[in-house]
VOSEMAR-581839 format. One record per residue (C-alpha): residue number from 1; residue in one letter; x, z, y. Coordinates in steps of 0.02 Angstrom, whole numbers, plus 32768, in hexadecimal, padded with zeros to 4 digits. Each point is the difference from the previous one (the first is absolute). Layout:
<sites>
SITE   k r    x    z    y
SITE NUM A    X    Z    Y
...
</sites>
This chain:
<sites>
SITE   k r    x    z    y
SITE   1 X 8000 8000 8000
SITE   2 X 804D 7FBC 80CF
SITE   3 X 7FBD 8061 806D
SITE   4 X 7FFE 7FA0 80A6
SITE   5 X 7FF2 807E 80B1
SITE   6 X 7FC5 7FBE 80AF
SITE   7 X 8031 7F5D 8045
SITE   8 X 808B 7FB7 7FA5
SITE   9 X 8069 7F61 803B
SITE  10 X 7FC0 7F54 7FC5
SITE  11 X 80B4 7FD9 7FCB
SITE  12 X 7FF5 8097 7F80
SITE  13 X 7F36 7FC9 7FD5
SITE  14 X 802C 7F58 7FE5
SITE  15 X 808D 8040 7F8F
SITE  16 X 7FAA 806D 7F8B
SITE  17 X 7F84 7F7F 7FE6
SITE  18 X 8071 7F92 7FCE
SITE  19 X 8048 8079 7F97
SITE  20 X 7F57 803E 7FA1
SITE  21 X 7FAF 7F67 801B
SITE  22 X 7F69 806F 8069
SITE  23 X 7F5F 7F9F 8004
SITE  24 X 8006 7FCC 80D7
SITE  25 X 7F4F 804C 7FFA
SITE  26 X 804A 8097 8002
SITE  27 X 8048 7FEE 80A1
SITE  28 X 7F67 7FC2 8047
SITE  29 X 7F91 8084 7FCA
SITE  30 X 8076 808E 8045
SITE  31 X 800F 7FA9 80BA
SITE  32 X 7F44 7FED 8010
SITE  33 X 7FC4 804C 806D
SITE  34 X 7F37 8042 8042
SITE  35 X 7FBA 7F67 8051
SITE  36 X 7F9E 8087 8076
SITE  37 X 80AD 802D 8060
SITE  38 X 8038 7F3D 8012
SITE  39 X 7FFE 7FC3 80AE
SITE  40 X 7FB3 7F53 8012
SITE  41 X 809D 7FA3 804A
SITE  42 X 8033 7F67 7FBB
SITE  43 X 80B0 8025 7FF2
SITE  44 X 7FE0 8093 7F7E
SITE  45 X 7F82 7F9D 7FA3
SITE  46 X 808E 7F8A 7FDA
SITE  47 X 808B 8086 7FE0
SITE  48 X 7F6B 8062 7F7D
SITE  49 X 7FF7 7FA0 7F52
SITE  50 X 7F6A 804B 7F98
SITE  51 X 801F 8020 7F5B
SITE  52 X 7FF1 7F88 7F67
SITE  53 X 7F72 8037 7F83
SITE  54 X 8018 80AA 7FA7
SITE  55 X 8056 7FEF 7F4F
SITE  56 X 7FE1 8091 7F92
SITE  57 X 80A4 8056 7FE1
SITE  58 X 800E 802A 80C5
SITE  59 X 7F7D 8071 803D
SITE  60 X 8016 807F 809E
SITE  61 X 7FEB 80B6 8007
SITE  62 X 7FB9 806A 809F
SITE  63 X 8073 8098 804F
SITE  64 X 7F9C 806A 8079
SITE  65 X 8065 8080 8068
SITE  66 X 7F98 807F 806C
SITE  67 X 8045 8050 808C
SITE  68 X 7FF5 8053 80A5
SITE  69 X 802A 8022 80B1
SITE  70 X 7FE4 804C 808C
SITE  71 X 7FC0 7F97 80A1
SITE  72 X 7FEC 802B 80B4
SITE  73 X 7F5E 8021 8014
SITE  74 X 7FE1 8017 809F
SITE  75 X 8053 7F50 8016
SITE  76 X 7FA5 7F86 7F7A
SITE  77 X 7F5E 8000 7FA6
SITE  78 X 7FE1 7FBE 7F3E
SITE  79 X 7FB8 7F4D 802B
SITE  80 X 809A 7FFB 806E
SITE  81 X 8075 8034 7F81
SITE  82 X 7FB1 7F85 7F82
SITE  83 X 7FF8 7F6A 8062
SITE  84 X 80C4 801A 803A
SITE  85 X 8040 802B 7F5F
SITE  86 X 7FA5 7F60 7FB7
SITE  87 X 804D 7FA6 8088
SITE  88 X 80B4 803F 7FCF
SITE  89 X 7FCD 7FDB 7F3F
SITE  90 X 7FCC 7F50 8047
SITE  91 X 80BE 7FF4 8040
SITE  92 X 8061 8042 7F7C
SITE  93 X 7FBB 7F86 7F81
SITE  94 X 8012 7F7F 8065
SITE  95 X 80C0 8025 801E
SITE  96 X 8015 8013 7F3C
SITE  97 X 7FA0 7F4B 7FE7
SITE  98 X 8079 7FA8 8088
SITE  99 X 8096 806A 7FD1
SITE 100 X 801F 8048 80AA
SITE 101 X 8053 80B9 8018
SITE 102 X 8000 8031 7F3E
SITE 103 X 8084 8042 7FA7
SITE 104 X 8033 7FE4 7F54
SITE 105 X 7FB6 8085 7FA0
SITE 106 X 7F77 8039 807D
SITE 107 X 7F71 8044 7FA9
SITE 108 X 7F4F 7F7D 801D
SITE 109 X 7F5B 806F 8030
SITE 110 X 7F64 7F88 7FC8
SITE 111 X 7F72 805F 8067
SITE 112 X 800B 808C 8065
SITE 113 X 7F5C 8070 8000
SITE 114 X 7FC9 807E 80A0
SITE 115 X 7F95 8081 7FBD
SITE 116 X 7FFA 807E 806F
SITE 117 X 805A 8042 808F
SITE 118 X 8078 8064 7F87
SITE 119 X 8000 7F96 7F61
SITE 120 X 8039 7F48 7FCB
SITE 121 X 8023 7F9E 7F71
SITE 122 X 808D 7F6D 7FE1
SITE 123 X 7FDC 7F7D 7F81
SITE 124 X 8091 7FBA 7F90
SITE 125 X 800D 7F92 7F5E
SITE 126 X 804E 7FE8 7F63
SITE 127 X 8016 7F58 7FAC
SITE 128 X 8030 7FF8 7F53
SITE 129 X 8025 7F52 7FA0
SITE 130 X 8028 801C 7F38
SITE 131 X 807E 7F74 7FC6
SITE 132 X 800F 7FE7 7F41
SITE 133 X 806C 7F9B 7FAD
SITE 134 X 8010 7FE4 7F29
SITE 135 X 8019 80B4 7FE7
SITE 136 X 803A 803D 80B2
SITE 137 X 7F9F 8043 808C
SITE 138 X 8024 8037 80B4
SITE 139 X 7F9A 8042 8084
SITE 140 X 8004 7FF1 80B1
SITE 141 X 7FC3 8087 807E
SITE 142 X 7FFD 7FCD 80AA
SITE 143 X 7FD3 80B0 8059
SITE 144 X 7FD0 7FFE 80C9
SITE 145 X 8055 808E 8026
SITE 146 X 80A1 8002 8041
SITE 147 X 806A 8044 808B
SITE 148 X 7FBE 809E 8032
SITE 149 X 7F6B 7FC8 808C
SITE 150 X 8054 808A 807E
SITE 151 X 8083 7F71 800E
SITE 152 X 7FB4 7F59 7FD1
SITE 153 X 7F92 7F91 806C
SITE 154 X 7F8E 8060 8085
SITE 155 X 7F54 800B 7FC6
SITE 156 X 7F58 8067 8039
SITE 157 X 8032 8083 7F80
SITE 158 X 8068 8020 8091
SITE 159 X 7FC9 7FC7 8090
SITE 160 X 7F6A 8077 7FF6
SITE 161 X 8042 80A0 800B
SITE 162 X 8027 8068 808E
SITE 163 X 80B5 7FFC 8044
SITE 164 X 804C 808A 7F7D
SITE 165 X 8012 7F8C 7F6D
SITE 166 X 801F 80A7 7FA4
SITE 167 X 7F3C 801C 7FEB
SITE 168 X 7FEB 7F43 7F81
SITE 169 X 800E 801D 7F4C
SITE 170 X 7FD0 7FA2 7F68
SITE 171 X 7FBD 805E 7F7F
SITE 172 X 8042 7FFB 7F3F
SITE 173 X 7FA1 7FBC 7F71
SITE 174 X 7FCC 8066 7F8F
SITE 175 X 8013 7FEB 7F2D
SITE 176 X 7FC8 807E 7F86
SITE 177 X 805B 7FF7 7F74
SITE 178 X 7FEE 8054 7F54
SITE 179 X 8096 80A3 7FE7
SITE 180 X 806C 7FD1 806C
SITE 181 X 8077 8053 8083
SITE 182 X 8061 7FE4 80A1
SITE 183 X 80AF 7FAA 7FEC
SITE 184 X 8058 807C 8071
SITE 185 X 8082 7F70 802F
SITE 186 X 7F59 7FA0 803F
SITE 187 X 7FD5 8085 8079
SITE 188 X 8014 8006 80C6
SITE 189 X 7FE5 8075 806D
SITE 190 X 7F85 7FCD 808A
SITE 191 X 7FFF 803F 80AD
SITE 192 X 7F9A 8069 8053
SITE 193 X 7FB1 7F81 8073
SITE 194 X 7FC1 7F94 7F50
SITE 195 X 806A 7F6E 804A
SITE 196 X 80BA 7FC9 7FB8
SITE 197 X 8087 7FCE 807F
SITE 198 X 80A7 7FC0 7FEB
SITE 199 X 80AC 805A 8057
SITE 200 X 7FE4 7F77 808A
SITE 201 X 7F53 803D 8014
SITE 202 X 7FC7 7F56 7FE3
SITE 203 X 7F38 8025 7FB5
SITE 204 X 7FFB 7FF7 7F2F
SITE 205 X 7F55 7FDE 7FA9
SITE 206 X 8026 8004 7F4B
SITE 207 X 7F75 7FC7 7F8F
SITE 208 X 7FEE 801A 7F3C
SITE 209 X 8001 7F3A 7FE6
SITE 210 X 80AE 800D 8023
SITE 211 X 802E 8044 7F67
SITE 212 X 7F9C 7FB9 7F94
SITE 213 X 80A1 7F9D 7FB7
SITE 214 X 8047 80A6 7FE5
SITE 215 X 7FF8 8045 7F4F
SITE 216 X 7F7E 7F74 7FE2
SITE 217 X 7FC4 800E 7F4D
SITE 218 X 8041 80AD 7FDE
SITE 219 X 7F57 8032 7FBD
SITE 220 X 7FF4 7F71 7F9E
SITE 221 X 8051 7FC9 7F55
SITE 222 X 808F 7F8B 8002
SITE 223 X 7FFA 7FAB 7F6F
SITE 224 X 7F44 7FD8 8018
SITE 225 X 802E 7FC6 80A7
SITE 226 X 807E 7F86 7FC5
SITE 227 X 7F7C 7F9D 7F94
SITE 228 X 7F43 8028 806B
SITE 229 X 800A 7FC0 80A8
SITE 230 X 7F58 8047 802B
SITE 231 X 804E 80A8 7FCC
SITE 232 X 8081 7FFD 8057
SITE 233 X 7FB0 7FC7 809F
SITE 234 X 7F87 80A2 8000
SITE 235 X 804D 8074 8079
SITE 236 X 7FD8 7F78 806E
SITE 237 X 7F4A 7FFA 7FE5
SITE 238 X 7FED 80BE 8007
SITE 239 X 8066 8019 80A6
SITE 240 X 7F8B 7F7E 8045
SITE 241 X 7F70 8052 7FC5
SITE 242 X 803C 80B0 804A
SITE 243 X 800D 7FB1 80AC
SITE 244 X 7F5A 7FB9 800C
SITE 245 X 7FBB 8081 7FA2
SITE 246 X 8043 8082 8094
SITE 247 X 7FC0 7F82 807C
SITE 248 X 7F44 8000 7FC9
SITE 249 X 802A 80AE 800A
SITE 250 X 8010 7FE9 80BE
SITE 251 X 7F55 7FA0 8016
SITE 252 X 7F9E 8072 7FA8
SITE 253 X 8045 8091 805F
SITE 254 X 7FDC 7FA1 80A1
SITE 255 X 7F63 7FB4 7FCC
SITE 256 X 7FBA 80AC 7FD7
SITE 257 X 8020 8047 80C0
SITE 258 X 7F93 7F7A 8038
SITE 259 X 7F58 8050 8038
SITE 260 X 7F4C 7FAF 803A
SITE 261 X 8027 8044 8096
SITE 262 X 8074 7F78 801B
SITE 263 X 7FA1 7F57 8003
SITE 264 X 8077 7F87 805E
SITE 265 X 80B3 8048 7FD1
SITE 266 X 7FD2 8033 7F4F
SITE 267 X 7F9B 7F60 7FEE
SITE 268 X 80B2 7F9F 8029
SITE 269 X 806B 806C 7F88
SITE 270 X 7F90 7FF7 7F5B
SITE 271 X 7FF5 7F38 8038
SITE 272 X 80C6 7FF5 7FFB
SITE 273 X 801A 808B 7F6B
SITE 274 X 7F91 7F78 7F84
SITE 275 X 805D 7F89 8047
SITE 276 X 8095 803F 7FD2
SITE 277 X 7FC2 804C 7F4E
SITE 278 X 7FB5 7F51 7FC4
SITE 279 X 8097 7FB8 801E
SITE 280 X 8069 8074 7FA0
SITE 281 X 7F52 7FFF 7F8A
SITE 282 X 8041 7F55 7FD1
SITE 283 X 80AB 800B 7FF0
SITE 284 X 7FFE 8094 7F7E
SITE 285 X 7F6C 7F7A 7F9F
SITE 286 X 8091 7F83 800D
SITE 287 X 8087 807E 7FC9
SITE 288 X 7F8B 803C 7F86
SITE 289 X 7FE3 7F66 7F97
SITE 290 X 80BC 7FF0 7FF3
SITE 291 X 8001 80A9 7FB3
SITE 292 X 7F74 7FD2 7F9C
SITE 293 X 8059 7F62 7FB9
SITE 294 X 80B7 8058 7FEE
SITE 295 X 804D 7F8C 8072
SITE 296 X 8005 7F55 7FB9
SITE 297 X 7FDD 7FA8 7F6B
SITE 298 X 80B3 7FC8 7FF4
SITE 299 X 804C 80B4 8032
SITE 300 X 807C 803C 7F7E
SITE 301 X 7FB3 808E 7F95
SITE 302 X 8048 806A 7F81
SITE 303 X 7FFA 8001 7F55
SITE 304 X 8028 80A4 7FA5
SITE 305 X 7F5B 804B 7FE6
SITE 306 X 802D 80BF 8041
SITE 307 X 804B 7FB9 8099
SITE 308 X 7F63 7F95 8018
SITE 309 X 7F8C 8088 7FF0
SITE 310 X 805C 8049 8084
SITE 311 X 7FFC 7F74 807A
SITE 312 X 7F4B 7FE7 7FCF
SITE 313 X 7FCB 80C7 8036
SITE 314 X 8065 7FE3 8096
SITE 315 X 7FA0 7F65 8036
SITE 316 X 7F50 8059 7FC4
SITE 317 X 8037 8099 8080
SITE 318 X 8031 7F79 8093
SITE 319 X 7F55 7F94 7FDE
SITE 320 X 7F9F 80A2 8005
SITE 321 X 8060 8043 80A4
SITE 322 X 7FC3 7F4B 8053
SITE 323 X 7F50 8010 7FBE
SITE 324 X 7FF0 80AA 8053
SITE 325 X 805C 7FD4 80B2
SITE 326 X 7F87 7F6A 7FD2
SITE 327 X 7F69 8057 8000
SITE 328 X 8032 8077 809D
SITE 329 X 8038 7F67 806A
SITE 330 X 7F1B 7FCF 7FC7
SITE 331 X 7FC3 80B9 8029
SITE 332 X 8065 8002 80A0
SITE 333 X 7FBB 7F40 803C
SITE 334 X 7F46 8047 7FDD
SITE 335 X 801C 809A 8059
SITE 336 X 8042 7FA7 8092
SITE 337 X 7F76 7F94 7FE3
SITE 338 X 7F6B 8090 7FF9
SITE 339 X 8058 8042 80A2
SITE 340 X 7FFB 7F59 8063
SITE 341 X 7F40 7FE3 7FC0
SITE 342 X 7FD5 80BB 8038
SITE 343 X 8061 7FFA 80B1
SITE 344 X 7FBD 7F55 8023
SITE 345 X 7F55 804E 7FC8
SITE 346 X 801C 808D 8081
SITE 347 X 8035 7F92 8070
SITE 348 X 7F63 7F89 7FFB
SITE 349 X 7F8A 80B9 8003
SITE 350 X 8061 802F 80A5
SITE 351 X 8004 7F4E 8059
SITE 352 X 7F3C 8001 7FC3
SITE 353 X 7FDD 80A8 8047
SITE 354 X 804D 7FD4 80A0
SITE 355 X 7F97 7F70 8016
SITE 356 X 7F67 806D 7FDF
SITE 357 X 804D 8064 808D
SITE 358 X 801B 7F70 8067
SITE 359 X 7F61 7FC5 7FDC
SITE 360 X 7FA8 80A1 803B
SITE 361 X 805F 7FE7 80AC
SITE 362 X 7FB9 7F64 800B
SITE 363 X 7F36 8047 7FFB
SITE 364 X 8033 808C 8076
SITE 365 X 8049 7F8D 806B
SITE 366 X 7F68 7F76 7FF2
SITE 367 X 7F78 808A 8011
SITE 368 X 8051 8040 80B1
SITE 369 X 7FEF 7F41 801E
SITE 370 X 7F4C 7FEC 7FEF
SITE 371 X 800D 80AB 805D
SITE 372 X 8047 7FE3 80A4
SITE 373 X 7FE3 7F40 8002
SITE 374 X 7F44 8007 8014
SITE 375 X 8026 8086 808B
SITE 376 X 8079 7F94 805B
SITE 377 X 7F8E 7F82 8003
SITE 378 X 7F68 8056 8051
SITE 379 X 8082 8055 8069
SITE 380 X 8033 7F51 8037
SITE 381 X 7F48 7FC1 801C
SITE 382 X 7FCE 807F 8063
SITE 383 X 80A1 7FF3 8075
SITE 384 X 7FBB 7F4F 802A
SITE 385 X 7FB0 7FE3 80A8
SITE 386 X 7F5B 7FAA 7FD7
SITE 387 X 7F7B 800E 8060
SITE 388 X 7F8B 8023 7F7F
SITE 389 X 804C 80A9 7FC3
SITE 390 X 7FDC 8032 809D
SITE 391 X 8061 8092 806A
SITE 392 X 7F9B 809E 7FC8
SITE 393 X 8019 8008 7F48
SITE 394 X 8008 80B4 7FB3
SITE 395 X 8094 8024 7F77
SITE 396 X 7F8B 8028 7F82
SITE 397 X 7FE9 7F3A 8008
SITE 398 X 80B0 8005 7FB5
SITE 399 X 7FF6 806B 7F88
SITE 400 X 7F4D 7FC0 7FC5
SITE 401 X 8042 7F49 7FF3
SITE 402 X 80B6 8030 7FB5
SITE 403 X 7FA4 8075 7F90
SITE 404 X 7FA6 7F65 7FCF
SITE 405 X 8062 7F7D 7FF4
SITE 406 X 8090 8079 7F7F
SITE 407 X 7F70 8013 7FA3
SITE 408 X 800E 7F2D 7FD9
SITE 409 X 80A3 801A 8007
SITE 410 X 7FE6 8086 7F6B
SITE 411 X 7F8E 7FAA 7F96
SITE 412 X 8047 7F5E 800E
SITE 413 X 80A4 805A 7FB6
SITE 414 X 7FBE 805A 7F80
SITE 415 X 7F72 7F91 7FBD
SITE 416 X 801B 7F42 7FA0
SITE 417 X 7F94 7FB1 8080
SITE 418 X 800C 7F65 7F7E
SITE 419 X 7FC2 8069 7F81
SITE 420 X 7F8A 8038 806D
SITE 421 X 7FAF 7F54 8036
SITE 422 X 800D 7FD9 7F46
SITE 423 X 7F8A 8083 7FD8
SITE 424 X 7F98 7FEB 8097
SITE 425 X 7FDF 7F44 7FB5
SITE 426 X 7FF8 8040 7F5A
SITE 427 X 7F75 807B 802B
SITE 428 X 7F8A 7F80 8086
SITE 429 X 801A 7F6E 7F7E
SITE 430 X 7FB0 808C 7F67
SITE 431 X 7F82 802C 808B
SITE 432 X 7FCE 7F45 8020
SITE 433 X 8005 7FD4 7F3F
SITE 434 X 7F74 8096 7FF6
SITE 435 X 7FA0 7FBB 8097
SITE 436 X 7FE2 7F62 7F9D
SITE 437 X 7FE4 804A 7F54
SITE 438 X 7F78 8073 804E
SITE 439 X 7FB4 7F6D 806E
SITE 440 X 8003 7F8C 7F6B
SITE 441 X 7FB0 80A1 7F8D
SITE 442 X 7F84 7FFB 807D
SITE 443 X 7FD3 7F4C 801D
SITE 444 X 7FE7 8013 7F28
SITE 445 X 7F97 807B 8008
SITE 446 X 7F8F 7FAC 8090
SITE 447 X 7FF0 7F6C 7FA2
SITE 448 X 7FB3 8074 7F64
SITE 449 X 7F7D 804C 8061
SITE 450 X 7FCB 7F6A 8031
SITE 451 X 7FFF 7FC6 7F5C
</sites>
């Protein structure tokens, strides 16, 4: 197994590939990058090459690394913080696509995620293409992380923090492991501020991807290593599977703070949480079915049938590890989903209730209309200088004719004078259809008698 670190040089690509003859998909796949932080220039659209279609012994694995900060408050709010830090992510991709101010061995960040004002998460990869050959087999690992990302290419990881880069850390992934114990030659000593710096002072953010390469396999057998490719690529899988499963972690807790009382903000968290979730939702399906199908048909496996038990429990306990983050990644998208349906529910029953409010403004304000607009208007008749008011009028005059004229006012407001007419012709239309049934009854009854 190569494990590949950061950015390496194309002269040194171009050799192992020659070398290990490495399927140029592989190359393609690592580079791609999210077409949701490409900028729409020409000139990038011709430097980008997408990726060939997939082939089945290269597949990519997710690395989720949570972290967290401490911003000035008093100087920048969360939609601020988002929108610049997605505008640094916007830049930093763009300089790794066109080449510009990276490093060889600079760790890539995929997607950088604002959660809160305290918390964030930094997105990385890990592509894997299986090479077999007659009865020889290598594997290539081609990990994101590289250089520590104190000292590689700026990005919003740090960008966003206040000016004491002291208060950023990245937090460690976390693998439970069956009876085992520290390796005291493994252990460092952190410092009290939960950041690492160098004698320079120059900022260190280690991260547990790091040393993945270290001791890699230790937990596993050699000699079923040496003949089950899918075996021996299983430390992979379940480091992958810690660092997502730590980052639903996240949601949840942050989905479960959100309250009804919070129709617009929480609305717009729960919308990007299940955004987020359904897309990691499908790539633990995807990584799932490669459990599922042990790799590849053409995969080496091995023969011996104790050592092929072994491999086989091993790949029953990483399919039923997926199945479960799986099913979580599910539960998680519908709880996001009850939440949105409830706060847009609330939502609706407050935007509905102030209408009903609004509404009742309305009729107060429409029955001081019919109110003082009848008034104003005998007001204003009166005040005219015809003759035939004459000079001597008493107020009562007023009031009488204001009195009656609000009345109109009143009854033409509250009563359907449509309806009213209608039953008005309604009731003399009955009356005249009686008139003639009685007049005819009685010109019948005339004619009898005389009879």
């Amino acid at each position: 197994m190569i494990f590949l670190r950061g950015v390496p040089s194309p002269q040194w690509l171009n050799q192992l590939g020659a070398s290990l003859d490495i399927d140029p998909e592989f190359f393609y796949r690592h580079i791609e990058v999210s077409p949701a932080f490409l900028p729409q220039s020409d000139s990038l659209h011709q430097s980008y090459l997408p990726p060939s279609p997939t082939t089945r012994n290269i597949f990519e694995l997710r690395i989720c690394n949570t972290g967290s900060w401490e911003p000035n408050h008093s100087r920048i709010a969360l939609s601020e913080l988002r929108r610049s830090s997605h505008d640094s992510m916007h830049q930093n991709l763009e300089n790794f696509i066109n080449w510009r101010h990276v490093s060889l061995g600079d760790s890539i960040v995929r997607r950088f995620s604002v959660h809160d004002l305290y918390c964030f998460t930094i997105e990385q990869k890990i592509t894997v293409e299986v090479i077999f050959h007659t009865q020889q087999w290598a594997a290539i690992v081609w990990l994101d992380a590289g250089n520590d990302l104190g000292v590689s290419s700026v990005g919003p990881w740090l960008e966003g923090s206040a000016s004491a880069t002291h208060s950023i850390r990245l937090h460690p992934i976390y693998q439970h492991r069956d009876r085992i114990a520290l390796s005291s030659y493994v252990h460092t000593q952190a410092n009290n501020e939960g950041s690492q710096t160098d004698q320079n002072g120059t900022l260190k953010l280690p991260q547990t991807v790091n040393h993945l390469h270290n001791n890699y396999g230790r937990l596993l057998k050699s000699d079923v290593m040496e003949k089950d490719a899918f075996y021996a690529l299983n430390e992979l899988f379940h480091f992958s599977a810690a660092s997502v499963d730590q980052y639903l972690a996240l949601l949840e807790d942050k989905v479960g703070r959100i309250t009804i009382d919070q129709p617009v903000s929480g609305l717009s968290e729960l919308l990007m949480a299940k955004a987020i979730v359904d897309d990691y939702r499908r790539s633990v399906r995807e990584t799932l079915h490669i459990v599922r199908c042990r790799g590849a048909s053409n995969w080496p496996r091995v023969k011996e049938e104790r050592w092929a038990q072994k491999a086989e429990r091993s790949a029953k306990e990483l399919e039923s590890r997926y199945e479960r983050l799986l099913q979580r990644c599910e539960d998680l998208s519908e709880q996001c989903g009850s939440g949105i349906t409830l706060l847009a529910d609330n939502r609706a029953k407050d935007q509905s209730q102030q209408a009903i409010e609004q509404t009742d403004k309305v009729a107060k304000l429409t029955f001081l209309a019919y109110i003082f607009v009848p008034l104003s208007f005998t007001a204003s008749f009166f005040g005219m200088n015809f003759k035939e008011l004459g000079q001597h009028l008493s107020l009562y005059t007023f009031f009488i004719t204001s009195s009656t004229v609000l009345f109109i006012s009143l009854v033409v407001m509250y009563c359907d004078l449509k309806k009213c007419f209608e039953k008005l012709w309604h009731a003399l239309a009955h009356l005249w259809r009686l008139d003639i049934v009685r007049r005819s009854t009685t010109r019948q009854t005339d004619k009898l008698f005389e009879a």
